[in-house]
C-alpha positions as CSV (number, residue, x, y, z in Angstrom):
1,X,0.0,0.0,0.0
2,X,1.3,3.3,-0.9
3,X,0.6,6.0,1.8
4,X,0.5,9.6,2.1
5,X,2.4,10.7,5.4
6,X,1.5,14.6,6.3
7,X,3.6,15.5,9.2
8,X,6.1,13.2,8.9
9,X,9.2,14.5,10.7
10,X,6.6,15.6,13.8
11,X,7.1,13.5,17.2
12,X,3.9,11.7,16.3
13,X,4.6,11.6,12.1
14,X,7.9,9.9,12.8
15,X,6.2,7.1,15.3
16,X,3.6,6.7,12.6
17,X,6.8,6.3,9.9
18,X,8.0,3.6,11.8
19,X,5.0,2.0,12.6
20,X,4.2,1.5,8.9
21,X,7.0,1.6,6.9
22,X,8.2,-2.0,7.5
23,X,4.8,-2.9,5.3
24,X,3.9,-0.5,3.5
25,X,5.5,2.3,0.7
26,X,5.1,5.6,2.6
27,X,5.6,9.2,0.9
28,X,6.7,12.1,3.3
29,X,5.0,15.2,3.2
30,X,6.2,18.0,5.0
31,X,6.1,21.6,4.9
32,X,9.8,21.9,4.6
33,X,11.3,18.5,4.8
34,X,10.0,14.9,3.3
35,X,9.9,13.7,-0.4
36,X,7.4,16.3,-1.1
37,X,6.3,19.5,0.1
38,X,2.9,21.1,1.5
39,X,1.5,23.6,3.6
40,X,-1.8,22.3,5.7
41,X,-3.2,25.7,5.6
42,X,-2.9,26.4,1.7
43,X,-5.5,25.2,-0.3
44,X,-3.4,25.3,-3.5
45,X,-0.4,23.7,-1.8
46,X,-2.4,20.6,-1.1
47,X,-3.9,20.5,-4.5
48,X,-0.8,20.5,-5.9
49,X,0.3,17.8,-3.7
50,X,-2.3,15.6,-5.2
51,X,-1.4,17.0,-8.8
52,X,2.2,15.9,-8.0
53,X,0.8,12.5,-6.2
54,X,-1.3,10.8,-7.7
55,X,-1.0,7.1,-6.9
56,X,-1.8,6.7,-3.5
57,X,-4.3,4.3,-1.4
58,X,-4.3,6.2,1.7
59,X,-3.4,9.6,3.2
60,X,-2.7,10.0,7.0
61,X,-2.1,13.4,8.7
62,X,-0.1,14.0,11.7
63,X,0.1,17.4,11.6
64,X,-2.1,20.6,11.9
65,X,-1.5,23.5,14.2
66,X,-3.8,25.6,16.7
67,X,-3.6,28.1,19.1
68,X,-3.2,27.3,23.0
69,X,-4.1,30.5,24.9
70,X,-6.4,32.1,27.5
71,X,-9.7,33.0,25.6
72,X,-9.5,36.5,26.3
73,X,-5.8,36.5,25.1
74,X,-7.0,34.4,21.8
75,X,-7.0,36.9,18.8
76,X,-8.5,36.9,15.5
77,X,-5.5,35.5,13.7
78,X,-5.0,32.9,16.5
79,X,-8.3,31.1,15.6
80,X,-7.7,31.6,11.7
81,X,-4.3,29.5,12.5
82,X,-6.2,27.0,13.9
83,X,-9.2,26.6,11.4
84,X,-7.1,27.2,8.5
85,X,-4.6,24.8,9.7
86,X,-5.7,21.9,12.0
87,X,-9.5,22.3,10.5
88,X,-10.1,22.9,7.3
89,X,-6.3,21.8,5.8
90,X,-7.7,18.2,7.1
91,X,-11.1,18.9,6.0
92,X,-9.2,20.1,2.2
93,X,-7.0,16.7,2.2
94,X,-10.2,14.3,2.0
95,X,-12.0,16.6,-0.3
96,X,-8.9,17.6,-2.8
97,X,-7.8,13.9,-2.4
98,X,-10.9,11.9,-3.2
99,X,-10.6,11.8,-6.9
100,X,-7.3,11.1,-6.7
101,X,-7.3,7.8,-4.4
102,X,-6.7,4.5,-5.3
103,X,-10.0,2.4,-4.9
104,X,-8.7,-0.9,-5.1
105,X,-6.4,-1.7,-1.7
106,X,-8.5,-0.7,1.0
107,X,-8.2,3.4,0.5
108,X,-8.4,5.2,3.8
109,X,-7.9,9.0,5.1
110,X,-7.0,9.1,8.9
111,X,-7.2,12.4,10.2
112,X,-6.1,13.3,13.6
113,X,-8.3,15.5,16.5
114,X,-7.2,15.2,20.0
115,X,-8.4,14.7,23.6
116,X,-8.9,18.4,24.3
117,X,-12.6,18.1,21.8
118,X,-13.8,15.6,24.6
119,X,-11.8,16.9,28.0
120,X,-11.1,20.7,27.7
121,X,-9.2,22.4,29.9
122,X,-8.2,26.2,30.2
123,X,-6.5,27.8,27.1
124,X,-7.9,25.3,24.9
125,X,-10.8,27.1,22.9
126,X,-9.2,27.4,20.0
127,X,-7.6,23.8,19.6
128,X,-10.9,22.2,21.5
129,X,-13.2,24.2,18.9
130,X,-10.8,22.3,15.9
131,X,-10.5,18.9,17.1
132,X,-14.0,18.7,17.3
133,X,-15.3,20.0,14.5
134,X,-12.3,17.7,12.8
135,X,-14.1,15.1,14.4
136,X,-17.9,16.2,13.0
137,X,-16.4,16.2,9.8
138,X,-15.1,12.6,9.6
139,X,-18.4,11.1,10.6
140,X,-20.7,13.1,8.1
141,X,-17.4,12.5,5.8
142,X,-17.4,8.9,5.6
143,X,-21.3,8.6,5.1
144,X,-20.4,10.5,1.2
145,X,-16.8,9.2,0.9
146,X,-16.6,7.3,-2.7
147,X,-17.6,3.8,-2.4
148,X,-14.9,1.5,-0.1
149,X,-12.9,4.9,0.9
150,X,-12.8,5.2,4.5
151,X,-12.7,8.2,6.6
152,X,-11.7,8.1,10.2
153,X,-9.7,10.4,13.2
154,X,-7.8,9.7,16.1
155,X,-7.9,11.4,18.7
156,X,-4.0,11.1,21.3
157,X,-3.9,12.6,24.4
158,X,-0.8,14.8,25.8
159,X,2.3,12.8,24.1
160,X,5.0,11.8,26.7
161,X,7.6,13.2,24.5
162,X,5.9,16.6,24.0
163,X,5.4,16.8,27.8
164,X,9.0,15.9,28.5
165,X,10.0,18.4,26.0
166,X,7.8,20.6,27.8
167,X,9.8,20.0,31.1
168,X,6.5,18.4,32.4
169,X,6.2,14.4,33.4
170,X,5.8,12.1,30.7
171,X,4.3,9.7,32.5
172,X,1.1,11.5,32.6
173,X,0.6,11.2,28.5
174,X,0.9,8.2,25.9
175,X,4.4,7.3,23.8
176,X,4.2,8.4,20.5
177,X,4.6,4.8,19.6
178,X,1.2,3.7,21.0
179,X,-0.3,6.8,19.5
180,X,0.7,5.7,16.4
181,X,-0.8,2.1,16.8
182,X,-4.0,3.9,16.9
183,X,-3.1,5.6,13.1
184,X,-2.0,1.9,11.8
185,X,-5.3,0.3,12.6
186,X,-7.6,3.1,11.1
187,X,-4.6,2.1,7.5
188,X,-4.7,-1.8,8.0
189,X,-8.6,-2.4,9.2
190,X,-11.5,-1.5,7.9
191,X,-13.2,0.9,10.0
192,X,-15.0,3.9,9.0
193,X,-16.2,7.2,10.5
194,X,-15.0,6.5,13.6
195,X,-12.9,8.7,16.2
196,X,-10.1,6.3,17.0
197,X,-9.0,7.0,20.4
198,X,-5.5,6.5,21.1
199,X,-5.4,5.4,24.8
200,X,-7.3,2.2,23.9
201,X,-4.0,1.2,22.3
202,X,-1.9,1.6,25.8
């Protein structure tokens, strides 16, 4: 299976990479690094991603950025970051990448949300108000998605290695690696329109 990496040099893109790459061909997309380049929050970017790409049976996106910040301190550019980028880039990469799919090996997009849709907490307006609606679109998604394409999310908690990187205990999130269990099961089964929550895999 040939798949479409977004993110891949990220702390979760690169658990993903190895998590798949032993089986299956992957193509690294990055906004600066990877076989190819794109930028979530272009629209033309990503179409010419699928111009340049077009013989793949599955796209997965580990990437997508959004604000973190006290609502009152959240400006108008901080929530177009975070629709532009973690929203409607993933929301772009299944409808740009559609037509372009391979139909015939089990063709999936696996989006990725996060814990702070279900479990907010302070700050998190912005990135809760994304990963949600990320996760509204890949249920109504997968109901239209071309016949045998499936369409799912998953959703990781804190990542031990962003929290250590953070100077914070990593004990209180999940290894990359188990996150990224949770992105090869949404590629390899045959699952559709679900949110994929990444603890399950611990």
């Amino acid at each position: 299976m040939t798949i479409l990496l977004i993110g891949a040099s990220g702390t979760i893109g690169s658990a993903i990479d190895d998590a798949l790459s032993g089986d299956h061909d992957l193509i690294r997309v990055g906004r600066s690094s990877g076989d190819v380049h794109a930028d979530l929050s272009d629209p033309a970017s990503l179409q010419a991603l699928y111009d340049e790409v077009d013989a793949f049976d599955a796209v997965v996106c580990a990437a997508g950025n959004a604000a973190f910040n006290a609502l009152g301190d959240l400006s108008d550019d901080d929530f177009q970051l975070s629709l532009s980028s973690k929203l409607m880039g993933q929301v772009n990469l299944v409808r740009y990448g559609l037509p372009h799919v391979r139909t015939v090996s089990n063709p999936s997009f696996t989006l990725v949300s996060g814990i702070l849709s279900q479990h907010p907490m302070p700050g998190s307006a912005a990135i809760s108000m994304v990963n949600a609606g990320v996760e509204g679109f890949v249920r109504a998604a997968a109901l239209e998605a071309s016949e045998g394409v499936r369409v799912n999310v998953v959703s990781p908690p804190w990542v031990s290695e962003t929290l250590e990187a953070m100077g914070r205990d990593p004990s209180d999130g999940l290894p990359a690696a188990t996150v990224a269990r949770a992105f090869a099961d949404s590629v390899e089964g045959n699952m559709t329109g679900q949110i994929l929550d990444a603890r399950d895999y611990a």
